[in-house]
C-alpha positions in Angstrom: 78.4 142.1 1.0 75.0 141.4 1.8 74.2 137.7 2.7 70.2 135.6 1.9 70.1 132.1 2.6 67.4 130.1 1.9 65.9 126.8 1.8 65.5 125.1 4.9 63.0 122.8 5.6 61.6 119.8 7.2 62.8 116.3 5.5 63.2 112.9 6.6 66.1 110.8 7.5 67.9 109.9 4.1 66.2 112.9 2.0 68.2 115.3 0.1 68.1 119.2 0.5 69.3 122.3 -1.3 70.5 125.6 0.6 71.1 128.3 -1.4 72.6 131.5 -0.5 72.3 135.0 -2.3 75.2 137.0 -2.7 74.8 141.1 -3.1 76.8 144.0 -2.7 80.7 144.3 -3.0 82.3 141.1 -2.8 85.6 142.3 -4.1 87.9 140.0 -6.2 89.1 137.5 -3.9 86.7 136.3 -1.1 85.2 132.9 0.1 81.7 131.9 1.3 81.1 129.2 3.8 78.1 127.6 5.3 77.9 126.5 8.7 75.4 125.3 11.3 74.5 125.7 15.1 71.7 123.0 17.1 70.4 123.7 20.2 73.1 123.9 23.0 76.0 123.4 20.8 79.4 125.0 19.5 78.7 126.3 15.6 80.8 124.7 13.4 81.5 124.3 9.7 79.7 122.7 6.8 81.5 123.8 4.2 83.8 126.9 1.9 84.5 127.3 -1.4 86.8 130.3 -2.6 85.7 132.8 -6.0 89.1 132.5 -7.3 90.4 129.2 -7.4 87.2 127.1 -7.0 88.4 125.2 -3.5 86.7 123.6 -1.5 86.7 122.8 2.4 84.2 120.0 3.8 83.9 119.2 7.6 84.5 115.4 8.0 80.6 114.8 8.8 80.2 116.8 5.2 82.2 114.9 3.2 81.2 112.5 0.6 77.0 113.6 1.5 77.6 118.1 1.0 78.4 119.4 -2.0 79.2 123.0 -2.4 79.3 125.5 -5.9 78.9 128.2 -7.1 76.8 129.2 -10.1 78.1 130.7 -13.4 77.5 134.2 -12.3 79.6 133.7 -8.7 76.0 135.1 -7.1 74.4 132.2 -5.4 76.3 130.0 -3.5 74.5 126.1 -3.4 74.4 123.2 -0.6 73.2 120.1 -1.8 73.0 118.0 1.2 72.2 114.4 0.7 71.6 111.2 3.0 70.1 113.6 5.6 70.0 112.2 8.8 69.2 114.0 12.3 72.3 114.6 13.6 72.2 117.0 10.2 69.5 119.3 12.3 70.1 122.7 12.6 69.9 126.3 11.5 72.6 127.0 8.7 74.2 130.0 7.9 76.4 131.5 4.8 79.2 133.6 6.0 81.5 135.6 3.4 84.8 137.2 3.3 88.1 138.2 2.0 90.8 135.9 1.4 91.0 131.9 1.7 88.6 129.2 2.5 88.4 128.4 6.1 85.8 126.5 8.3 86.3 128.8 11.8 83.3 130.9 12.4 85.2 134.1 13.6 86.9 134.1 9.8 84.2 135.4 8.5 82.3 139.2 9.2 79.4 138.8 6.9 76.6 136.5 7.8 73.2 135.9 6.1 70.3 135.0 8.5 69.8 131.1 9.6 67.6 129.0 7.7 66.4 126.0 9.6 66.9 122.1 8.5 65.0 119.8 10.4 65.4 115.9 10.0 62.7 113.5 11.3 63.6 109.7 11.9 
């Protein structure tokens, strides 16, 4: 499966932002899709994962109750909204597919779109 993510930008603190991220190829019957995010000089970690077949989702605890993750009818695009933006939120984020469950450990998942970068001014 090939991987597009899109819609980065700069915003300021409080702003809302969608990130969307293209699905293409083979993504077989049963596979997840997760975002996650990397700043300058730290660890990546994850956003968020929501799973093809049973709609689940996965938040990390700075995520929750601000991130929202779907997918659309067709299960080709795969949609951040991120609200209440605030600079700690900075970063570049990346989708990541694969087979199987929801998970938000980096090394899960062996397809990866390229970064799209979010900055948040104060």
């Amino acid at each position: 499966v090939q991987l597009q993510a899109s819609g980065g930008g700069l915003v300021q603190a409080g702003d809302s932002l969608r990130l969307t991220c293209q699905l293409s190829g083979r993504t077989g019957s049963s596979y997840s899709v997760a975002w996650f995010r990397q700043a300058p000089g730290k660890e990546r970690e994850g956003v968020s994962c929501i799973s093809n077949s049973d709609g689940k989702r996965q938040y990390g605890d700075f995520a929750k109750g601000r991130f929202t993750i779907s997918f659309d009818d067709a299960k080709t695009t795969v949609t951040l909204q991120m609200n209440s933006l605030n600079v700690e939120d900075a970063a570049v984020y990346y989708c990541a597919a694969d087979y199987g469950r929801c998970s938000l450990w980096h090394r899960t998942f062996g397809s990866w779109g390229q970064g799209t970068q979010v900055t948040v001014s104060s």
